[in-house]
C-alpha positions in Angstrom: -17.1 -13.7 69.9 -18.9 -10.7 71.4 -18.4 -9.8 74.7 -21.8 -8.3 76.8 -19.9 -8.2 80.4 -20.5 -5.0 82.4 -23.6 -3.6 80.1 -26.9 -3.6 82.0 -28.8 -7.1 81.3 -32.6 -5.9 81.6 -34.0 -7.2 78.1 -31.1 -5.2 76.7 -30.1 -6.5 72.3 -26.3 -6.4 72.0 -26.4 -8.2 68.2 -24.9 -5.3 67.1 -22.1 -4.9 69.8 -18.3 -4.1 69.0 -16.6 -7.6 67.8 -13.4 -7.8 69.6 -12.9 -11.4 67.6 -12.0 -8.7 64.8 -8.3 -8.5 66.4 -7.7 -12.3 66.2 -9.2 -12.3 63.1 -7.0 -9.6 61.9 -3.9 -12.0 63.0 -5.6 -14.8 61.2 -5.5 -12.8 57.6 -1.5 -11.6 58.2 -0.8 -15.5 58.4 -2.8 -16.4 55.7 -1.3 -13.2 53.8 2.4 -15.4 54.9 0.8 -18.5 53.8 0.6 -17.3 50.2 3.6 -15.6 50.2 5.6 -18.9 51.0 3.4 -20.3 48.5 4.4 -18.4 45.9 8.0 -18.9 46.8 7.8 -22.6 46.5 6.4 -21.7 42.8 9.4 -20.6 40.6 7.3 -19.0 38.2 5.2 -16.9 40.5 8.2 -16.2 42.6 10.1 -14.0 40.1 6.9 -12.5 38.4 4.5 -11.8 41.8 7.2 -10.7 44.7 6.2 -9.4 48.0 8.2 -5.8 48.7 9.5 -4.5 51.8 11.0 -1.5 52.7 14.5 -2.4 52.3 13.7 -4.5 48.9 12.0 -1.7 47.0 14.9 -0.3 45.2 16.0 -3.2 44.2 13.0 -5.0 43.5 10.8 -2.3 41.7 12.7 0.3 40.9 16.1 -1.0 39.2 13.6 -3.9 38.0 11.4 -1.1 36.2 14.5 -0.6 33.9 13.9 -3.4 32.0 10.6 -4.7 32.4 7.3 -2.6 33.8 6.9 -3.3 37.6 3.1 -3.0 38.9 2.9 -2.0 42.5 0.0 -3.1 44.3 -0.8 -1.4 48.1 -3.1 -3.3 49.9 -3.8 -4.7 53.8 -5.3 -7.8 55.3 -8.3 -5.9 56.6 -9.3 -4.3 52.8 -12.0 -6.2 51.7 -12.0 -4.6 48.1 -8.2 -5.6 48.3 -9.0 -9.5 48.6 -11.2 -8.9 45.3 -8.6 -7.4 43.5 -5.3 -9.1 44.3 -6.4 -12.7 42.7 -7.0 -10.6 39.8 -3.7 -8.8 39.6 -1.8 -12.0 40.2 -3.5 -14.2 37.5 -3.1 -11.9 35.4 0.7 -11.8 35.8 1.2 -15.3 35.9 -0.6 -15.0 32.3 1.5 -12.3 31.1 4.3 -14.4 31.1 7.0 -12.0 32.7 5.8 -9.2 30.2 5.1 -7.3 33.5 6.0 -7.8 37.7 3.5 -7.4 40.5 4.6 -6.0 43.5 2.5 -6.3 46.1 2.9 -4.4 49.5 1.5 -4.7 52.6 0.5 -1.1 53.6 0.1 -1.8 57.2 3.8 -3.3 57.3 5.1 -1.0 54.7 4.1 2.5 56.2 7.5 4.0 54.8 6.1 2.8 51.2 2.7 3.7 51.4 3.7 7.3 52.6 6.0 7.5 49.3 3.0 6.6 47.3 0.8 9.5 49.2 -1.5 6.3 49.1 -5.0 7.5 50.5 -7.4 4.4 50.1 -6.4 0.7 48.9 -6.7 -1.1 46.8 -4.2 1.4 45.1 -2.2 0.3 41.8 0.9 2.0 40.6 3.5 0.8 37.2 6.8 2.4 37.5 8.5 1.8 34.2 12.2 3.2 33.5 12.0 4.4 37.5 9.1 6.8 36.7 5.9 6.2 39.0 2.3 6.8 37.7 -0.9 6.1 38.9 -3.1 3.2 37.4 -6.3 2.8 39.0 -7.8 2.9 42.9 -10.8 0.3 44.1 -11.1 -2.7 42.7 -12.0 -3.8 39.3 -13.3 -6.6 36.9 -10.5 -8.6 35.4 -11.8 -6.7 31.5 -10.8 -3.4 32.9 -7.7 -4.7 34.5 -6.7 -5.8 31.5 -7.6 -2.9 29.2 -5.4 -0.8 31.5 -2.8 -3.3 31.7 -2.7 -3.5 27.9 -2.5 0.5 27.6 0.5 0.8 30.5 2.4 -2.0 28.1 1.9 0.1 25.2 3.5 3.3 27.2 6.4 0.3 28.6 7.3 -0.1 24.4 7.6 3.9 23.5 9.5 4.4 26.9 11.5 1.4 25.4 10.7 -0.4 28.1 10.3 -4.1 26.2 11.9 -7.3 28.7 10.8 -10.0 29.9 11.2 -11.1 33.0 13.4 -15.1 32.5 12.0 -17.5 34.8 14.6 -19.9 36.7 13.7 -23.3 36.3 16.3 -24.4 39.1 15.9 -25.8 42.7 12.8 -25.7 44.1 11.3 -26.8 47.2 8.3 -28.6 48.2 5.6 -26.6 48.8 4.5 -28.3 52.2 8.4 -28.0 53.1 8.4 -24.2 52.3 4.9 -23.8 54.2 6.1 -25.2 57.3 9.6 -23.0 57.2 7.2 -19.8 56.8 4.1 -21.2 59.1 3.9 -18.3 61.7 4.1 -19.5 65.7 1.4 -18.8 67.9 3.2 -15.0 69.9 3.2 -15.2 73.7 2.4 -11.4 73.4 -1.0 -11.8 72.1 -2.1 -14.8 73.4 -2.0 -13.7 76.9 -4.1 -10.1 75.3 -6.8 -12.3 73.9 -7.1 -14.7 76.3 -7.6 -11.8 79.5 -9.8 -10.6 76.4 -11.7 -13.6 76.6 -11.8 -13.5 80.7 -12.9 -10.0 80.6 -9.8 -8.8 82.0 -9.5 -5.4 80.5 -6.4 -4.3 82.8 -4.4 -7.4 82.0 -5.5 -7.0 78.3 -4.4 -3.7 78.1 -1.2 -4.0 79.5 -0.5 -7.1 77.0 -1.3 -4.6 74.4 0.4 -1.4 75.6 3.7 -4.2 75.6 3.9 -5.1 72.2 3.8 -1.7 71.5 6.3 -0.4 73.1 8.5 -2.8 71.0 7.0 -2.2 67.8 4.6 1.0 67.8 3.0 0.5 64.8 1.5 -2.9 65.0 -1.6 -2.0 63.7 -3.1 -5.4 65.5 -1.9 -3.9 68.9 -3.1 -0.8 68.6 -6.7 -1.3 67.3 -7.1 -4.3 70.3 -5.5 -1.6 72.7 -8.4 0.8 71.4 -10.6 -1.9 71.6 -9.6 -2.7 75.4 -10.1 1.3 76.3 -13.7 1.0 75.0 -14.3 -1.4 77.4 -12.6 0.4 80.5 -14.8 3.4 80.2 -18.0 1.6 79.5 -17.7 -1.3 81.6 -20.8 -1.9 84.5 -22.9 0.5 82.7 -26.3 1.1 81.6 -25.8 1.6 78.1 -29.1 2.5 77.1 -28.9 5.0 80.5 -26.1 7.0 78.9 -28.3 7.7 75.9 -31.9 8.1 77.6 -29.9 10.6 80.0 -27.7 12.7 77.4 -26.8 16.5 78.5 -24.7 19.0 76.9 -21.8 18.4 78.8 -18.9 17.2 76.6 -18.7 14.0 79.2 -22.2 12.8 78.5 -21.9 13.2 74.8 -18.7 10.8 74.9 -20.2 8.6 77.4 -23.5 8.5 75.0 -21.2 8.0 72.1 -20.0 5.0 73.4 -23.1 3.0 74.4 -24.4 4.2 71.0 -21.0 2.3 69.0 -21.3 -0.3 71.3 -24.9 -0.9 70.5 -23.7 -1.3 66.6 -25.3 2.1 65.8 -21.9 3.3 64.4 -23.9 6.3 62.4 -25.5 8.1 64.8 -22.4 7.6 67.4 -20.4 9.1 65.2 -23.0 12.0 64.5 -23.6 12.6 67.7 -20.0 13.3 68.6 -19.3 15.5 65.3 -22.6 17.5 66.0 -21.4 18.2 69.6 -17.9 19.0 68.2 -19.2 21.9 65.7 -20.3 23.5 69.1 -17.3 23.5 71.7 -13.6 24.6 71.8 -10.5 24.0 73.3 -10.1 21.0 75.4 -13.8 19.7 74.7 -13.3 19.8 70.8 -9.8 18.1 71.0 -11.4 15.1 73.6 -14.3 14.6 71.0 -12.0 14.7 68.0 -10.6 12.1 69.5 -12.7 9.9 70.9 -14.1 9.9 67.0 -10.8 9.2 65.6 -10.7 6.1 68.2 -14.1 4.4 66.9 -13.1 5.3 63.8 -10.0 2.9 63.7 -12.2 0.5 66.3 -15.1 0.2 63.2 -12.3 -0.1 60.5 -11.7 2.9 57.7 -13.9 0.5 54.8 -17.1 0.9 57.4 -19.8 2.8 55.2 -20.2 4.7 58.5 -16.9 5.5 58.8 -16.5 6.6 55.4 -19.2 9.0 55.3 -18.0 10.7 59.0 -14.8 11.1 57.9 -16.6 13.9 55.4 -18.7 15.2 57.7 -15.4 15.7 60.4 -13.2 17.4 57.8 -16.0 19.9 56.9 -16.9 20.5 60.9 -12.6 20.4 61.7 -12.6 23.0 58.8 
């Protein structure tokens, strides 16, 4: 749902305004992210061979695993569309191995303390640890030949590491899988509900605040923060003319962020983004660390996969350095 409320109505095209449905939709993927996991668990076979790692799991589940069998790690998020390519791939492919191999896949968004081990700087990222040593396999996704190809090579390094078990399935107790789905079917949270429906009303304070409270219980609820940015966008730019800040743009560092922000809002992430770098190259102090900011801020609002973003980031290293 795109919101318009606040920006000047006079024949004005908003198609390419921010989507603040990204942030429920964001919540959508996590539960569909759980959904799989409890359907994996209700699958005996894809529960020991494709295992979902945690923090407190991983030494147990890759690296004392990697003794005896090669342990594929797979860092990935609900918001990495490359990631949604590549994960069907991985797990059919361990399902096919037959316990020659284990994927485990973690969440990088709720497994910041693992992703920082890994020094993982874009996702999809795969990793083998065999005999506790970590190497790199591959980064982006890739058709199921390649995967394979490298798959076959990493088993070849498994057998002269003498790395050659197999993973033994238990055939025991299982439950149903409807049974396991509903024990793992994720309740609607109070918290944000009551953001996304003042979201929906166009009450920025109250959405804020609903924001601003799930994060002070868990800070890095990556779901909070970007609808927390989102909310902020809103604040500064609501009841204005958009199209004013641009037409009207000075030097001054607060034009350039107000012009920034009609020009994201208007979907023209690129030459928002530009604009605020450009003006960046050209102050100091305060002013550089306000604009450095605010672009950090659309950044996370546009997502890090944007092509806009992507490029930026470049062009922000080289004007920060």
């Amino acid at each position: 749902m795109r919101h318009n409320r606040g920006v000047n109505q006079s024949n004005m095209n908003l198609q390419g305004a921010i989507d603040l449905g990204a942030v429920a939709a964001a919540r959508e993927a996590q539960a569909k992210a759980a959904q799989a996991a409890a359907q994996r668990a209700a699958d005996p076979v894809a529960s020991n061979l494709i295992i979902d790692v945690t923090t407190p799991s991983f030494e147990a589940d890759v690296i004392t695993r990697s003794m005896t069998v090669p342990v594929v790690v797979d860092l990935w998020a609900t918001w990495c569309e490359p990631c949604k390519q590549l994960s069907p791939i991985l797990e059919k492919l361990a399902l096919e191995y037959d316990g020659r191999w284990i994927l485990a896949k973690v969440d990088v968004d709720a497994e910041q303390q693992i992703a920082a081990a890994f020094q993982v700087q874009s996702i999809p990222a795969v990793f083998v640890v065999i005999g506790g040593q970590v190497a790199p396999m591959f980064q982006g996704a890739m058709p199921e030949s390649q995967v394979r190809q490298v798959l076959e090579a990493l088993l070849l390094e498994a057998e002269k590491a003498g790395i050659t078990g197999r993973v033994e399935i238990d055939p025991g107790a299982t439950k149903d899988a409807s049974d396991v789905n509903q024990e793992h079917q994720l309740p609607s949270d109070p918290r944000f509900d009551a953001a996304e429906a003042a979201l929906e009303s166009g009450d920025w304070d109250m959405a804020a605040a609903a924001y601003k409270e799930i994060l002070a219980v868990t800070p890095g609820d990556a779901i909070a923060k970007i609808g927390l940015l989102n909310v902020n966008l809103l604040q500064r730019t609501d009841g204005r003319d958009l199209a004013a800040d641009i037409d009207n743009l000075t030097l001054e560092t607060e034009s350039v962020l107000r012009a920034g922000d009609s020009t994201f809002l208007l979907g023209e992430f690129a030459d928002a983004f530009a604009l605020l770098i450009e003006h960046l190259r050209n102050v100091s102090g305060t002013e550089r660390d306000q604009t450095r900011e605010r672009v950090l801020e659309l950044f996370e609002i546009a997502g890090p996969t944007d092509p806009a973003v992507v490029k930026a980031r470049i062009a922000l290293t080289n004007a920060l350095f």
